[in-house]
C-alpha positions, 0 to 999 in steps of 0.5 A, spaced: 849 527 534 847 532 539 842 536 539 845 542 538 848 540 532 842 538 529 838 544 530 844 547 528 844 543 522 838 545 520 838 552 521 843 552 516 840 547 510 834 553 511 840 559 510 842 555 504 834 554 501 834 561 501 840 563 497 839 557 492 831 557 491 832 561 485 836 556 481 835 550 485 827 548 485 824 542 481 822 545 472 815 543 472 815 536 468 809 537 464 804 542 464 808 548 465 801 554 466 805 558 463 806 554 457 801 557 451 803 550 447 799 544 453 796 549 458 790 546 453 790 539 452 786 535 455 792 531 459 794 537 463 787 539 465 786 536 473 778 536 471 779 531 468 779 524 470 787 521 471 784 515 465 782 520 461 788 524 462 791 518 459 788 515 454 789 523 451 797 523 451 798 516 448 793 519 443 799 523 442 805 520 442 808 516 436 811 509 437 818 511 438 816 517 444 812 511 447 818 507 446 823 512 449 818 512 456 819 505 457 826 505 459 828 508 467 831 514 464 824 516 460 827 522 454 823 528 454 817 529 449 819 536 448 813 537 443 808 537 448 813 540 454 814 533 457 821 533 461 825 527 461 825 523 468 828 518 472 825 513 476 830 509 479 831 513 486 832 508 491 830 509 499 831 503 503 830 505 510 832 513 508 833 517 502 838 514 498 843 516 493 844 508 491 840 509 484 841 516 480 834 519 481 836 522 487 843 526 487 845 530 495 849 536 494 850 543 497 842 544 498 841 537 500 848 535 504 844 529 507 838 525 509 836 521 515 839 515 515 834 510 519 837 503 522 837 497 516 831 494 515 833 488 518 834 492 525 828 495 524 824 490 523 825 487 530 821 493 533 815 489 531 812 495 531 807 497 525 807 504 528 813 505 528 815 503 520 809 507 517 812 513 522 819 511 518 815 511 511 812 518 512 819 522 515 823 519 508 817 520 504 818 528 507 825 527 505 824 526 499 818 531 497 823 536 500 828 533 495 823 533 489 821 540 489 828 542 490 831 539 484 835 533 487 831 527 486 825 523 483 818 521 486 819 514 485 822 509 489 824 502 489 823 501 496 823 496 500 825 490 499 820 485 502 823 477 499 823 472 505 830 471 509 829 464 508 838 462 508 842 465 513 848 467 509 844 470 504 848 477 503 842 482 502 838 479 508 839 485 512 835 488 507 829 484 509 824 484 514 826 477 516 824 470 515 816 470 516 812 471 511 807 474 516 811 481 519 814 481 512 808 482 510 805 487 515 812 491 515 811 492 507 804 494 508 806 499 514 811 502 510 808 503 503 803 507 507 808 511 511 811 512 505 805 514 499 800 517 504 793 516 505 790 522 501 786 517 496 788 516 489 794 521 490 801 518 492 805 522 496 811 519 493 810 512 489 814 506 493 815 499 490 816 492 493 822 488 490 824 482 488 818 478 486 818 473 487 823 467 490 829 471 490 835 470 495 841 469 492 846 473 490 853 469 488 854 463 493 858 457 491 858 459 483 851 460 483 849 468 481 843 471 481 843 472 473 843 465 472 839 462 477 833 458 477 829 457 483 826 451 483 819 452 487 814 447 489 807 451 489 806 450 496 812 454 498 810 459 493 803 460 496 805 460 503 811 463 504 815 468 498 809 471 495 806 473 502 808 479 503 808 481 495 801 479 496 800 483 503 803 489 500 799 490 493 792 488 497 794 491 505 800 496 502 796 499 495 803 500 493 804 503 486 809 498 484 812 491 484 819 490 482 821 483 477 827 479 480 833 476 475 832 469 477 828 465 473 822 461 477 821 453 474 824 455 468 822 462 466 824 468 468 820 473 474 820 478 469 817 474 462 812 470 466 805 472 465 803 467 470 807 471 476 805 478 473 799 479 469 796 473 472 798 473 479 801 481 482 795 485 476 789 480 476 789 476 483 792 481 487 790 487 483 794 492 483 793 498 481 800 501 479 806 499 474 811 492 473 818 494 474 824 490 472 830 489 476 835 493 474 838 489 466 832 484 468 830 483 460 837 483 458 839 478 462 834 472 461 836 474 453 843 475 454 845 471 460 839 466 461 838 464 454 831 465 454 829 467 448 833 466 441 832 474 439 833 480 443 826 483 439 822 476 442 825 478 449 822 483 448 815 482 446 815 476 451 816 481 457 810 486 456 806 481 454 807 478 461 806 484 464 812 488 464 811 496 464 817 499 466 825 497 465 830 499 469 836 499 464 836 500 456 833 493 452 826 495 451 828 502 449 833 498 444 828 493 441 821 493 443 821 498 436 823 492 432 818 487 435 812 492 433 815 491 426 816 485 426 809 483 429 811 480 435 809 485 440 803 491 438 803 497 439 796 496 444 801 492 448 806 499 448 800 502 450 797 498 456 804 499 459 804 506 459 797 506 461 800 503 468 807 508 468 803 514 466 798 513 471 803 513 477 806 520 475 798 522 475 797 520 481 803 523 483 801 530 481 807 531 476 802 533 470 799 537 474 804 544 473 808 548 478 811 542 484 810 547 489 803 549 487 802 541 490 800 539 498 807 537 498 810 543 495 813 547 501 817 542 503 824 544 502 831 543 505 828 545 512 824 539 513 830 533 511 834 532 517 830 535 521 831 534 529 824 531 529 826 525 524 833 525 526 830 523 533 826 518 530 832 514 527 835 514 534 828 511 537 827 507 532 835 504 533 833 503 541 826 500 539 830 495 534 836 493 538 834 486 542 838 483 548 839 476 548 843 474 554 844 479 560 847 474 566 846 477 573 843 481 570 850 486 568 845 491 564 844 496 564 851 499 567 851 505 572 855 511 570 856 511 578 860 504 578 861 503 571 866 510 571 871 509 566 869 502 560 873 499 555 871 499 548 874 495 544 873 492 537 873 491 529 865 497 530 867 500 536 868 507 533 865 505 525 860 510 522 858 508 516 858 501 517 852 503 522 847 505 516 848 498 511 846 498 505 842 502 500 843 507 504 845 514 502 849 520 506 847 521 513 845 527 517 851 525 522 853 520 525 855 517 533 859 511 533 858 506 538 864 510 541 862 516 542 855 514 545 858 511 551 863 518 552 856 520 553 856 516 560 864 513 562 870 516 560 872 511 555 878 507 554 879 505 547 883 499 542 880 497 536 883 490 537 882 488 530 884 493 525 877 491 521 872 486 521 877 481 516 880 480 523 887 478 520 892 477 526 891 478 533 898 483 533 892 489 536 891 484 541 895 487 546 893 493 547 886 492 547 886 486 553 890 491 557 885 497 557 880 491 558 884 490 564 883 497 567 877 499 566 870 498 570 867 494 564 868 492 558 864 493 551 866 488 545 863 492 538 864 486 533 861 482 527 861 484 520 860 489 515 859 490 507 865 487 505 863 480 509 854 481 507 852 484 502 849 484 495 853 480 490 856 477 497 853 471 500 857 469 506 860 463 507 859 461 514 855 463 520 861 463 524 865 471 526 870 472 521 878 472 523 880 472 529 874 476 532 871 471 536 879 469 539 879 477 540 873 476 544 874 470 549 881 474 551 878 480 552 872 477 556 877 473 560 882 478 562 876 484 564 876 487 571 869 488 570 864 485 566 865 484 558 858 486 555 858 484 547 855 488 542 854 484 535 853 489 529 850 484 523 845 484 519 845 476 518 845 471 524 852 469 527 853 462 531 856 466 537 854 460 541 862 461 545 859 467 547 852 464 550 856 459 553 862 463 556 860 465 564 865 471 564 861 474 558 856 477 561 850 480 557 849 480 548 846 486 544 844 484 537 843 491 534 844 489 526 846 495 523 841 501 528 843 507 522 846 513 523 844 515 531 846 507 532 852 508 537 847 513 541 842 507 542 847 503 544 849 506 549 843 509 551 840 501 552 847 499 555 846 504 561 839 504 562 835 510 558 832 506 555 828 499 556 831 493 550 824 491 547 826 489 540 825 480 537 829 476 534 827 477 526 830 471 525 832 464 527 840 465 529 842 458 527 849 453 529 855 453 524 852 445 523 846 448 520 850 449 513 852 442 513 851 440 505 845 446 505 845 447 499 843 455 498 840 454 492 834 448 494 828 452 496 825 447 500 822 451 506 820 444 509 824 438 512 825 432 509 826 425 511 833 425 507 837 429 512 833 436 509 833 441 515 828 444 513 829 452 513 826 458 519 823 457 525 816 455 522 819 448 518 826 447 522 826 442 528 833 442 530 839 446 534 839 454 534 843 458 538 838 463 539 829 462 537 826 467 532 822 472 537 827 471 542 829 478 546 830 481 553 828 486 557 830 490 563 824 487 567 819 481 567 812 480 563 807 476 565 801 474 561 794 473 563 788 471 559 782 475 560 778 471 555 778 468 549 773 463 544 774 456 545 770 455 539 769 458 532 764 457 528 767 457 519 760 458 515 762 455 508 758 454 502 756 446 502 757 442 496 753 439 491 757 433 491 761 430 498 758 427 504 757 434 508 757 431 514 764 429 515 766 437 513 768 438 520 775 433 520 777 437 514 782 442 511 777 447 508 778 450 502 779 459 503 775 460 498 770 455 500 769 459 506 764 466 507 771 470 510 768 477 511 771 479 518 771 472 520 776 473 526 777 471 533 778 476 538 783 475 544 784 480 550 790 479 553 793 481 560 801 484 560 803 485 566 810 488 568 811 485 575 819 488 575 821 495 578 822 498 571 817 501 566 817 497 560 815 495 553 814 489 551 813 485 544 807 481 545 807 475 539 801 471 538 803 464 534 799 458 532 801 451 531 794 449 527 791 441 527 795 436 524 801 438 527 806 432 526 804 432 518 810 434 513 806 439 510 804 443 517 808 449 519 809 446 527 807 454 528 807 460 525 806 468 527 799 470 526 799 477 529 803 482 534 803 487 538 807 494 542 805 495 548 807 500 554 807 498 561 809 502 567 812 497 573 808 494 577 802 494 573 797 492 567 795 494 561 789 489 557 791 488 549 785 487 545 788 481 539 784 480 532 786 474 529 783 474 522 781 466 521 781 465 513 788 470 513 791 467 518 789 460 521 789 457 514 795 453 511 798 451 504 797 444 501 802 441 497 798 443 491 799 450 493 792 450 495 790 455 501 785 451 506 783 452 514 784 446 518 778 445 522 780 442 530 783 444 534 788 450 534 794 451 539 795 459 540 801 461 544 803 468 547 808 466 550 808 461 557 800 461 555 798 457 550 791 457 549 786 452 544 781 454 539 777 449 535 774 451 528 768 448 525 766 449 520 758 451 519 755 449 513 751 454 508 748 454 501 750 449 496 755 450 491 759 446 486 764 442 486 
């Protein structure tokens, strides 16, 4: 979108504010000042202490007004001046209508509509997703104090990309647990601020836990059960949970519909009470997904009565449910002895708390820090540029043979632009995405730098029949260059929707190998997806000569595209993902959760377990010039102190995997400094992914590598910039063992940035004695 449009836009969002902020602006929820009835009570006092504030409102709700505060949609205590509210607001990668929390209008048309998570997450930039987090959290503020919306977001998603064909994997950081994890936690911040124990808007991390199927081969997610060994469950799906609660402080975790080794997410006491609450400790509410509890009593059988579904939910550590059944039922389970009425309470301890947090019992909404935000501060310039920058950041380069990009507006005048998303829009923002400020199409982005020669090719991405075929080879044939925009959309991936295959659909990849050989100029590939796609045809095929991967890049998507494929901007964004061959899915079950391999012909699952064929590696992206890699210095030795033990032969601990929490952790890390020298003729930034293949290698259980930390970087042409590296050693060089037990491998460890690989040998110190 230009410019001039967006400020335009703007100006007229802060016209409408003016006319409409009479009749528009958020009611005090609680604690209206000028109410004679609560002004006094202690629970709207902010001198209080939030726990005080509480416990005094509890004290003064029946159970049937308590029970009417479990469910999302929360009725109104109209005796005490409480209004109803709405917890489901939903804001993946902006504020999103999806859940019926946030409702855009005449005040609120719009909001900035970022690129898909997936897109994003290829940046390997945490700067980036907490400045993401911070515009959508003014958006919604703004939105808040205008009526429109909630304060509560069911955001982000952050389970592990574990199957390729998984349809809500687009939501998703990616398959490694540890940029899953720092995205969370970097997101989560932008979002709820940094201003203490107050919360700008409360976030949420979802699915907890080993959630990733939808509906493959007659299998849904309603009726599944994951079967999950404790080592997977260690150190691969709960890790980003884990960082997001410990790193992130997020308010809320949300519970999946599947079942886990028999009981479902949402009724386990071990997951939730245990694990999220206790080990973790986080200081928010648990939520259900959305009918969770109705479905493990009603779809899964859990339980014989709706009433003992029920109990069995809040005594897990449920507080919250998004749907009807414990508003239903939770009454009757107090009556008939299932459940007490201090388990209620402990539950609206958690909700009630958030709400505290977020100012909401504190009178006037713009009485608060947040509460001149207004229609002028959503689709600002500022934020609608970020969505463009970010796209840029996001979009990776996979091939580039000559190299072909960036094309020239002096010699690649007039370009083709062909295919099923050459001119799409809202297929560019994906899902759980809301209305966007505007849109540039991948179409209108190129206008900017050719004249355009335009056929679809494909009526839509089902590519049915090649009848459009014709007139597509033809302006291929008389244009300086030509780009191919294809892939898929949300009729191929989605939620509820698992793909088939990793194949492109219909006759996309015939419309491709034709159009490419009939070119006059070179054929640039453009691929928008949010999974992997096996386009090994095209990596193979000399007469195509460059790829971009940009998933699903938001709302100024086309703008980046065509930004990257001319030059203004340098490519910098990594695969998230393992991109693997068709073959790959022979007889894969979606439905084993194994991460590892297996010697009965079991792949194994990404880049940390698999060992055969890919079509393109996980880290894999290209730039426009060359980077090269020194190690300025590094330990070659470290030293891990434990706690010796009053039985065992401590001499023998150094050729011993190290329980964690036998080791003083503290800030035990290993500092590296790297250099990165940018030895082409253009500025840059360069993705620096630091791996470490641990002791042990070739053993089963081992990861042959895993991702242990990364880093942005900036560097003018020609020159170098040093990049300081902590790894901690207690998060980061530890394994999982089969009995889901966290350990450090002591020996050697192989550190790889890149073509440098560098070996670091932990021995273990011992220290006092301990017990066994």
């Amino acid at each position: 979108m230009a410019l001039t449009f967006s400020l335009s836009f703007s100006l007229t969002l802060f016209i409408i504010f003016l006319l409409h902020r009479t009749c528009h602006s958020r009611d005090t929820f609680a604690c209206d000042p000028k109410s004679t009835t609560t002004n006094n009570l202690p629970f709207c006092n902010a001198e209080l202490t939030i726990q005080q504030r509480v416990n005094d409102l509890i004290g003064r709700l029946t159970l049937q007004e308590k029970v009417n505060l479990l469910v999302n949609n929360a009725a109104a205590v109209p005796r005490i001046g409480i209004q109803g509210y709405e917890w489901w607001s939903e804001a993946l990668h902006g504020v999103s209508n999806v859940g019926p929390g946030t409702r855009f209008g005449s005040v609120f048309p719009g909001a900035t509509s970022f690129p898909q998570v997936i897109t994003t997450a290829a940046s390997f930039n945490a700067s980036l997703w907490e400045a993401i987090g911070r515009v959508v959290s003014d958006e919604a503020r703004a939105m808040y104090n205008g009526g429109a919306a909630g304060l509560t977001y069911w955001s982000p998603n952050v389970n592990i990309f574990r199957d390729p064909r998984w349809g809500r994997g687009q939501e998703t950081p990616g398959e490694d647990p540890v940029l899953a994890g720092s995205y969370a936690a970097s997101y989560v911040k932008g979002l709820q601020g940094t201003d203490g124990n107050k919360l700008k808007v409360a976030a949420c991390c979802k699915h907890f836990t080993a959630y990733d199927i939808d509906n493959w081969n007659g299998v849904d997610r309603f009726h599944f059960n994951a079967q999950v060994s404790k080592q997977d469950i260690e150190d691969t799906f709960d890790v980003p949970f884990r960082m997001c609660v410990k790193e992130g402080n997020v308010a809320s975790v949300m519970c999946s519909y599947n079942q886990v080794n028999g009981i479902p997410t949402c009724a386990d006491p071990n997951l939730l009470k245990k694990t999220v609450r206790g080990q973790w400790g986080l200081d928010g509410y648990i939520v259900s997904d959305c009918d969770s509890v109705g479905v493990f009593y009603n779809s899964q059988h859990y339980t014989s009565t709706p009433e003992e579904a029920a109990a069995d939910a809040i005594k897990a550590g449920l507080d919250l449910d998004c749907g009807p059944f414990l508003g239903i039922h939770t009454q009757e389970a107090v009556k008939k002895g299932l459940l007490t009425e201090a388990h209620v309470n402990g539950a609206l301890v958690n909700t009630l708390t958030v709400q505290m947090r977020l100012g909401m019992f504190d009178g006037e909404p713009t009485a608060h820090a947040y509460g001149n935000l207004g229609p002028k501060d959503v689709c600002k310039p500022a934020h609608q540029e970020l969505a463009l920058e970010a796209a840029r950041q996001g979009i990776v380069l996979l091939k580039n043979t000559g190299p072909a990009l960036p094309l020239s507006s002096q010699i690649h005048k007039t370009v083709a632009v062909i295919g099923p998303n050459s001119n799409v829009t809202v297929t560019m923002i994906g899902n759980y995405a809301g209305i966007a400020c505007g849109y540039t199409s991948p179409l209108q982005g190129i206008a900017r730098y050719a004249r355009t020669i335009h056929q679809q090719g494909c009526v839509n991405v089902a590519c049915k029949d090649d009848k459009s075929f014709g007139p597509a080879l033809d302006a291929a044939r008389h244009a300086d260059a030509t780009v191919l925009v294809i892939g898929l959309d949300q009729s191929i991936e989605a939620e509820t929707v698992d793909r088939v295959g990793l194949l492109l659909p219909g006759h996309q990849q015939d419309l491709v190998s034709k159009v490419a050989a009939a070119s006059k100029g070179p054929t640039i590939l453009v691929l928008m997806s949010g999974g992997p796609v096996d386009i090994t045809f095209a990596k193979n095929d000399p007469r195509i000569a460059a790829i971009l991967w940009a998933g699903y890049p938001g709302q100024a998507g086309g703008a980046a595209i065509a930004d990257i494929l001319f030059g203004t901007s340098d490519p910098g964004g990594k695969l998230p993902v393992t991109w693997y061959p068709q073959e790959y899915l022979k007889n894969l079950a979606m439905t084993n959760m194994a991460m590892r391999a297996s010697t009965v012909g079991y792949p194994g699952r990404t880049y940390r377990f698999y060992k055969g064929p890919v079509v393109y590696p996980f880290g894999h992206g290209l730039t426009y010039t060359h980077f090269v890699h020194t190690l300025a210095s590094a330990p070659t030795l470290v030293s891990v102190p434990i706690h010796g033990h009053r039985h065992g032969n401590n001499t023998n601990i150094s050729n011993k995997a190290i329980r964690v929490t036998h080791a003083r952790c503290g800030k035990l890390s290993i500092t590296l400094h790297v250099d990165v020298k940018n030895v082409g003729s253009r500025d840059g930034t360069h993705t620096l992914l630091v791996f470490s293949a641990p002791p042990n290698g070739g053993a089963h259980w081992v990861p042959q590598k895993q991702l242990v930390t990364f880093e942005k970087v900036h560097v003018p042409a020609k020159s170098k910039q040093r990049v300081r590296v902590n790894i901690h050693v207690c998060k980061l060089l530890s394994v999982v063992d089969r009995s889901g037990i966290r350990r450090i491998p002591m020996g050697v460890h192989s550190l790889h940035i890149g073509d440098v690989k560098h070996s670091v040998s932990l021995q273990a110190e011992a220290l006092g004695i301990i017990k066994s």
